[in-house]
N, C-alpha and C positions, 0 to 999 in steps of 0.2 A: 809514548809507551805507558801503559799502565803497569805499577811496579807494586806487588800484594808485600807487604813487608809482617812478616809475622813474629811474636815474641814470647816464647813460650819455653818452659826449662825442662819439661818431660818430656823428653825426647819420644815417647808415643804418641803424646798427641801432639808434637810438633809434626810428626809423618802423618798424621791425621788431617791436621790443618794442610798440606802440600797435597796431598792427595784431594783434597776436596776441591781444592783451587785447580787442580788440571781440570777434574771432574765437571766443576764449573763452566771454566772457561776454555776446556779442548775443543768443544764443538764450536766455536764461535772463531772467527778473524778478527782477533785482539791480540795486536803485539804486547804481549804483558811478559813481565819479569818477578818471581821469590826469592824474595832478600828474607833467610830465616837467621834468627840470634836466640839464642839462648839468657842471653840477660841486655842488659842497655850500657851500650858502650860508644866508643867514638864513632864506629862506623854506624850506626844508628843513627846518632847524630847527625851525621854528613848527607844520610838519608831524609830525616825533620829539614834538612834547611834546601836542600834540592826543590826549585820551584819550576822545574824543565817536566817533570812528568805527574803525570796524577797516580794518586794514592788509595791505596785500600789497608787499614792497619788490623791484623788481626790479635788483640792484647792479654795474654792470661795477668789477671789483677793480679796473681799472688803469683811474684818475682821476689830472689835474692836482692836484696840491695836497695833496689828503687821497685815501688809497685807500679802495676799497670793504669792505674787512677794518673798516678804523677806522672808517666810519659804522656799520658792523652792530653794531662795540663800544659806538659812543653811542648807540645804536638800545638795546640791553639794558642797559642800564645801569640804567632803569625802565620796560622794556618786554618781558617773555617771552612774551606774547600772538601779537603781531604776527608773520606770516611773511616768511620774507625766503628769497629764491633769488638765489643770483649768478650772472652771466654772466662768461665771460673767453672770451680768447683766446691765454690761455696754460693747458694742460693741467695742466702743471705743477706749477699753484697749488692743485691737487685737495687736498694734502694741509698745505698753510697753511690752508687751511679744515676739515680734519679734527680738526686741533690745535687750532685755536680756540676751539673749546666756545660757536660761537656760535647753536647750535640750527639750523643751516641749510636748512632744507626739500629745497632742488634745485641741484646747480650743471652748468652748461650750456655748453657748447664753443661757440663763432660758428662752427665750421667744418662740425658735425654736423648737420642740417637744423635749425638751428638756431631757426625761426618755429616749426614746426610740436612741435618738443620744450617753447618757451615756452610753448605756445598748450595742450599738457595739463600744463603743470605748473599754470598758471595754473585752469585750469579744476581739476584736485586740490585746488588751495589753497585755490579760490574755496567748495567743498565743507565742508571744514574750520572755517573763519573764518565762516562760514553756519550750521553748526549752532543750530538752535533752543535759546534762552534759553529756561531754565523757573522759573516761578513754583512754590511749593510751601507749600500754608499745611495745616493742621490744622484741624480744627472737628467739635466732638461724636467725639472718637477715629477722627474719617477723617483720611486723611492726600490732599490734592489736588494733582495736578499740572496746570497749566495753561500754555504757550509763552508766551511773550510777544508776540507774533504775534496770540494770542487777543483780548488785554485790549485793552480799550476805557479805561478809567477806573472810582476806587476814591471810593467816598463815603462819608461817614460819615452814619449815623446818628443825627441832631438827640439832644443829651443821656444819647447812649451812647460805649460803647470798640466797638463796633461797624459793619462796613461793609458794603457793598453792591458787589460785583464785577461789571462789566458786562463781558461779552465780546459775540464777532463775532455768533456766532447768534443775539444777545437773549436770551439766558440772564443769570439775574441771580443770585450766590450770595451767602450772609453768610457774612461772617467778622469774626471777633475781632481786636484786638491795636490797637496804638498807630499813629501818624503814622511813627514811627521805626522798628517793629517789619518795618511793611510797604514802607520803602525801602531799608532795609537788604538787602531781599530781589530788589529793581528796580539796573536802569542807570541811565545818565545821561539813555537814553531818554526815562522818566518823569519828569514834573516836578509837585511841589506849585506849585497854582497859588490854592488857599483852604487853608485849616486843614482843612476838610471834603474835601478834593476832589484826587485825584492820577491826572494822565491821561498817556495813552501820545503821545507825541509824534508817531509815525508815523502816527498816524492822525487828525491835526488838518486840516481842509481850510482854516479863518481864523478869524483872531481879531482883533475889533475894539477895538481899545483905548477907543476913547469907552466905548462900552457896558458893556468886561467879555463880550462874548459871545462864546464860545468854539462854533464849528462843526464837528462830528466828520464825516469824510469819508464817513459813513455817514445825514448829514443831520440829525442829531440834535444840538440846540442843548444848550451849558450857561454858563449865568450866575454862574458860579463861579471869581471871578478876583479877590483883593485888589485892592484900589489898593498895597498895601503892595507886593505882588509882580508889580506888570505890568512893571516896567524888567527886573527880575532873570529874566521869561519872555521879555520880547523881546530880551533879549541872548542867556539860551540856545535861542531860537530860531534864531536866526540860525547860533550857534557849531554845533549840529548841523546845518543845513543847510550 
């Protein structure tokens, strides 16, 4: 999910900034989420330390309390990923942001048609932060790339160091290597959910915890869920949703 977290205390151009962000990204197949706050507080917080989904921050410098300079510093502090554009209303401040070395993507005047300048930075951003994640494994001197987009779920093969890659098309590939070899190479997306068995989250349509049956949104059941590991999937279920 991509999550636009915006922070702004005028409540006009906070409808401003939300409206640009549909505007942006309504035409597009981007599950995205508007987390909007009025000033910086714990639920803010909780949103800076969230490393499950990517980010788009949209910041007015001039906030009660804390400015928008200094979230964008506790925003980097373990976060270079994330995009961040600032809005002001003071021009002025172009060049506290130049100085700041805080990786800034865009910053934006309220005076300058100001909707419709948010509404392509957002959509720029949206581009960016969207780039396809890719999988890359080796087998017999090939070197494979596959999106993550692709993958369905990885299984091992009963009494081997060997898997079975299931992607979208029903293609099914082997590959080599360990439990750790192959998440080292995955997001947060993916989750071991058996010792044998590591599937894409995005593409889970239900899972029932009596049974262990896991339903991929492409219809295809798998029975491949620990008892050791149901709490620890349905907590990071939830945490990425």
């Amino acid at each position: 999910m991509l999550k636009i977290i915006i922070c702004e205390d005028h409540q006009a151009c906070l409808e401003k900034a939300i409206s640009a962000t549909h505007k942006a990204l309504g035409n597009y197949d981007i599950d995205y989420k508007i987390c909007k706050y009025l000033s910086f507080c714990k639920e803010f917080e909780e949103d800076i330390a969230d490393k499950l989904n990517k980010k788009i921050y949209i910041l007015d410098i001039e906030l009660p309390e804390i400015s928008g300079l200094q979230i964008a510093d506790k925003i980097r502090q373990d976060d270079w990923d994330s995009i961040i554009i600032f809005v002001t209303s003071h021009p002025e401040c172009r060049n506290d942001i130049f100085y700041s070395r805080l990786l800034a993507f865009d910053y934006i005047s309220k005076y300058m048609s100001y909707e419709k300048r948010l509404q392509e930075s957002i959509e720029k951003a949206s581009k960016i932060v969207g780039k396809k994640r890719i999988f890359i494994y080796k087998y017999n001197r090939i070197i494979y790339r596959l999106s993550y987009e692709e993958i369905l779920y990885f299984e091992r093969i009963a009494g081997t160091t060997k898997w079975l890659l299931h992607v979208e098309e029903g293609n099914v590939y082997e590959i080599g290597g360990t439990i750790n070899d192959i998440l080292e190479n995955l997001d947060e997306t993916f989750i071991l959910t058996h010792k044998s068995c590591i599937i894409n989250t995005d593409k889970i349509k239900s899972i029932d915890y009596n049974t262990g049956m896991i339903t991929l949104k492409n219809g295809e059941k798998i029975d491949k869920m620990s008892v050791r590991q149901r709490k620890e999937i349905e907590k990071k279920i939830f945490e990425i949703r």
